[in-house]
C-alpha positions as CSV (number, residue, x, y, z in Angstrom):
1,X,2.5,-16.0,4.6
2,X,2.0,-12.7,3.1
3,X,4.2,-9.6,4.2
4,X,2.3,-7.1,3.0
5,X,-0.9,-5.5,1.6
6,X,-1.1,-2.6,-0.4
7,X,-4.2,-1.3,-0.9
8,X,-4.9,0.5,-4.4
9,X,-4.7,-0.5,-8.1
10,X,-3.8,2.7,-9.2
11,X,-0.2,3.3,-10.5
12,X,1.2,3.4,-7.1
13,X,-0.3,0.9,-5.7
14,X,0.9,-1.6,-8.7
15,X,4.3,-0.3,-8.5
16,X,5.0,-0.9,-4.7
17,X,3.7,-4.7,-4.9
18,X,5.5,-4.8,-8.0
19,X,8.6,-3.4,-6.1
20,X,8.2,-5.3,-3.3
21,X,7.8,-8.4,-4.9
22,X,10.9,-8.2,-7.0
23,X,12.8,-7.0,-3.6
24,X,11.5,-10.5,-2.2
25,X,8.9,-9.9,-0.3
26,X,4.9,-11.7,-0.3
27,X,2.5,-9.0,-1.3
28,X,-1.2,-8.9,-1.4
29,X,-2.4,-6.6,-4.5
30,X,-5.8,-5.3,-3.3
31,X,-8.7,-3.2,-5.4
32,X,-12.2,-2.7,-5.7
33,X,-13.9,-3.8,-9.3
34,X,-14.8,-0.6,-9.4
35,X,-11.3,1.5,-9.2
36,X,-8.6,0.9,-11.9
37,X,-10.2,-2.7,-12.7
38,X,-8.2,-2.2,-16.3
39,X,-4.9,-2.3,-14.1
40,X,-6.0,-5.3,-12.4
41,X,-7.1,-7.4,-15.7
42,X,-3.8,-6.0,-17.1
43,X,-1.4,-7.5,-14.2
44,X,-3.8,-10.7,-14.7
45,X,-3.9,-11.0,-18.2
46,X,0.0,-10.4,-18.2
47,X,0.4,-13.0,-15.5
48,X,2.6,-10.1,-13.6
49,X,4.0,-7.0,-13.6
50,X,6.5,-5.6,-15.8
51,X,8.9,-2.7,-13.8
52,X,10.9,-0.6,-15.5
53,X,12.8,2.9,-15.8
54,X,14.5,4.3,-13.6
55,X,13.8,2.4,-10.4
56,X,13.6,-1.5,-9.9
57,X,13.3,-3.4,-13.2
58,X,12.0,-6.9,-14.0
59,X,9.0,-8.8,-13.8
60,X,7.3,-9.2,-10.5
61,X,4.7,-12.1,-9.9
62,X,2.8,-10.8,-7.5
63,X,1.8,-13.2,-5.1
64,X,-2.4,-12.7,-4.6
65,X,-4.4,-10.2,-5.9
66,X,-7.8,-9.6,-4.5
67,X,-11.2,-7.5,-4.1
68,X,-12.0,-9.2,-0.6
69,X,-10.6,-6.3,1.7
70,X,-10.3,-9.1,4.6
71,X,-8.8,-11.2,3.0
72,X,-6.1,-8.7,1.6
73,X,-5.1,-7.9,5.3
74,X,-5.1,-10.5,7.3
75,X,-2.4,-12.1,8.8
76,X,-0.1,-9.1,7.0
77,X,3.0,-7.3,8.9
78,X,2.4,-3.9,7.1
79,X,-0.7,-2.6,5.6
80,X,0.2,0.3,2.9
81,X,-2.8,2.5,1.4
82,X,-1.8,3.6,-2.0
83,X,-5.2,5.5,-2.9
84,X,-6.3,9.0,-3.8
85,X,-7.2,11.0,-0.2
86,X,-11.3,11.2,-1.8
87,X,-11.1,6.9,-1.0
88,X,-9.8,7.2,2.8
89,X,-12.9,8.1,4.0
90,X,-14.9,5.5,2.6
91,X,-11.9,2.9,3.0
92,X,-11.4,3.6,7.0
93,X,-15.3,2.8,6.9
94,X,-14.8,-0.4,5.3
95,X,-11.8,-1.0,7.3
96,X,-12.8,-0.1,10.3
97,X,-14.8,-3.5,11.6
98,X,-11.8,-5.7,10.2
99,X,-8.5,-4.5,11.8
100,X,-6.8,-5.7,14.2
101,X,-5.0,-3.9,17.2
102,X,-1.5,-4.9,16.0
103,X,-1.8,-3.8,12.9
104,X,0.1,-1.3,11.0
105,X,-1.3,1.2,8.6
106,X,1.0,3.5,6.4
107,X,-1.0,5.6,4.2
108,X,1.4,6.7,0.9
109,X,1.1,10.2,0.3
110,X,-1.4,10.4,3.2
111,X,-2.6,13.9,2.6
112,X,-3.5,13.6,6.1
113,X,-5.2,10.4,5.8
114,X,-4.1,8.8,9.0
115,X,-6.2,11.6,10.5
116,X,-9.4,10.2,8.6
117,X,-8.8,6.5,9.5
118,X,-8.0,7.2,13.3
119,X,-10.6,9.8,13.5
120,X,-13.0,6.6,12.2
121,X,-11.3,4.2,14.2
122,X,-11.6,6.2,17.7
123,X,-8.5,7.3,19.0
124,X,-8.8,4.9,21.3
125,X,-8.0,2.2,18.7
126,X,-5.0,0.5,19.3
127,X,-4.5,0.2,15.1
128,X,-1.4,2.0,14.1
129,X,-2.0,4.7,11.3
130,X,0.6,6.4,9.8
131,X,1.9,8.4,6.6
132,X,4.7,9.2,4.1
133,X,6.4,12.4,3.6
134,X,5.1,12.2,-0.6
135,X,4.1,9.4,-2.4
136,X,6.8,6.2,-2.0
137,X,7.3,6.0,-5.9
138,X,7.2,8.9,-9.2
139,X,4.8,6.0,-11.2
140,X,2.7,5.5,-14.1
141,X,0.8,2.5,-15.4
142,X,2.1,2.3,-19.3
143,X,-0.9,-0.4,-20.0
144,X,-1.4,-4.2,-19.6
145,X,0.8,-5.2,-17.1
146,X,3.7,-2.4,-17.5
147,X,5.0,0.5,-14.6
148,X,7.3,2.8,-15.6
149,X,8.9,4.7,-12.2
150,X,10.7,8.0,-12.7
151,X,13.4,7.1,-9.9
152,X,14.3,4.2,-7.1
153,X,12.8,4.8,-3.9
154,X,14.0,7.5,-1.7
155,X,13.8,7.6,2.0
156,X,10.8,9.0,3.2
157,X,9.6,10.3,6.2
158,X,7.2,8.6,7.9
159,X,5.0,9.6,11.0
160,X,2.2,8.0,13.3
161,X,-1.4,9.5,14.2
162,X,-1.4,10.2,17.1
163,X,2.7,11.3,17.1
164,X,2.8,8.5,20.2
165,X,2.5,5.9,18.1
166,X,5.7,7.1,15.9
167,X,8.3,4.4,17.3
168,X,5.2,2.0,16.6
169,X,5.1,3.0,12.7
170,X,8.7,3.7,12.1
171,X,9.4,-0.1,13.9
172,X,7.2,-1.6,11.2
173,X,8.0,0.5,8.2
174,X,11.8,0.2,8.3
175,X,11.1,-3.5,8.0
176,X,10.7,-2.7,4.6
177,X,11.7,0.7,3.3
178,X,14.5,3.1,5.0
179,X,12.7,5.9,6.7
């Protein structure tokens, strides 16, 4: 079963399924052929990830990588969106006929994002959206297959939209980072 799915093929979103994978955990690698597509046919060519600097180093095979957005969350404990805020919009659209009321959406570096997705949703969704305090890594793609990180992973804050869903997100996220 997979644990997770972060959404995003930019430099974040590689790292954390990267991290995660290396720290054990089943991780669904999601991205649209149109966004960072040479990140995706790096990972693939490469047959992984390669971490390294400062945080968690090795190589991280990254259990499915997909462009089917269904696919990428279903069944998943955690859903974390590692995408630039000018994609939530469009995202919450896409995602918005395909989640479920159990799940769990923690938007890194949110920029307010949670308020877009629930604001799609209705607030009378029973989908959990929530956000980091900054973005969970200091990454870069370095080319095929290669993340650098400036640091390990730092607790973050983390909050729900609406703030009475908080025990909800911080329940879920503590699963699998301190918060």
């Amino acid at each position: 079963m997979i644990n997770v799915a972060v959404l995003g093929g930019g430099g974040t979103g590689c790292y954390v399924a990267g991290e995660m994978t290396l720290r054990g955990y089943s991780v669904c690698l999601y991205e649209e052929r149109k966004y960072w597509h040479e990140n995706i046919d790096g990972i693939l060519k490469k047959g992984g990830l390669e971490l390294t600097g400062l945080g968690l180093n090795g190589f991280a095979k990254i259990e499915k990588i997909t462009d089917n957005l269904s696919e990428a969350i279903d069944g998943v404990e955690l859903i974390i969106v590692c995408m630039v805020a000018w994609r939530h919009k469009e995202l919450a659209e896409r995602l918005k006929p395909i989640v479920k009321d159990d799940d769990v959406i923690v938007m890194s570096a949110g920029n307010f994002g949670s308020i877009v997705l629930k604001q799609t949703f209705g607030l009378e969704s029973k989908t959990v959206v929530g956000e980091t305090m900054g973005n969970l890594f200091s990454c870069r793609m370095l080319g095929d297959g290669v993340a650098v990180s400036a640091g390990p992973y730092k607790t973050k804050s983390v909050a729900a939209f609406p703030a009475k869903d908080n025990h909800k997100v911080l329940e879920r996220f503590s699963k699998f980072y301190s918060c």
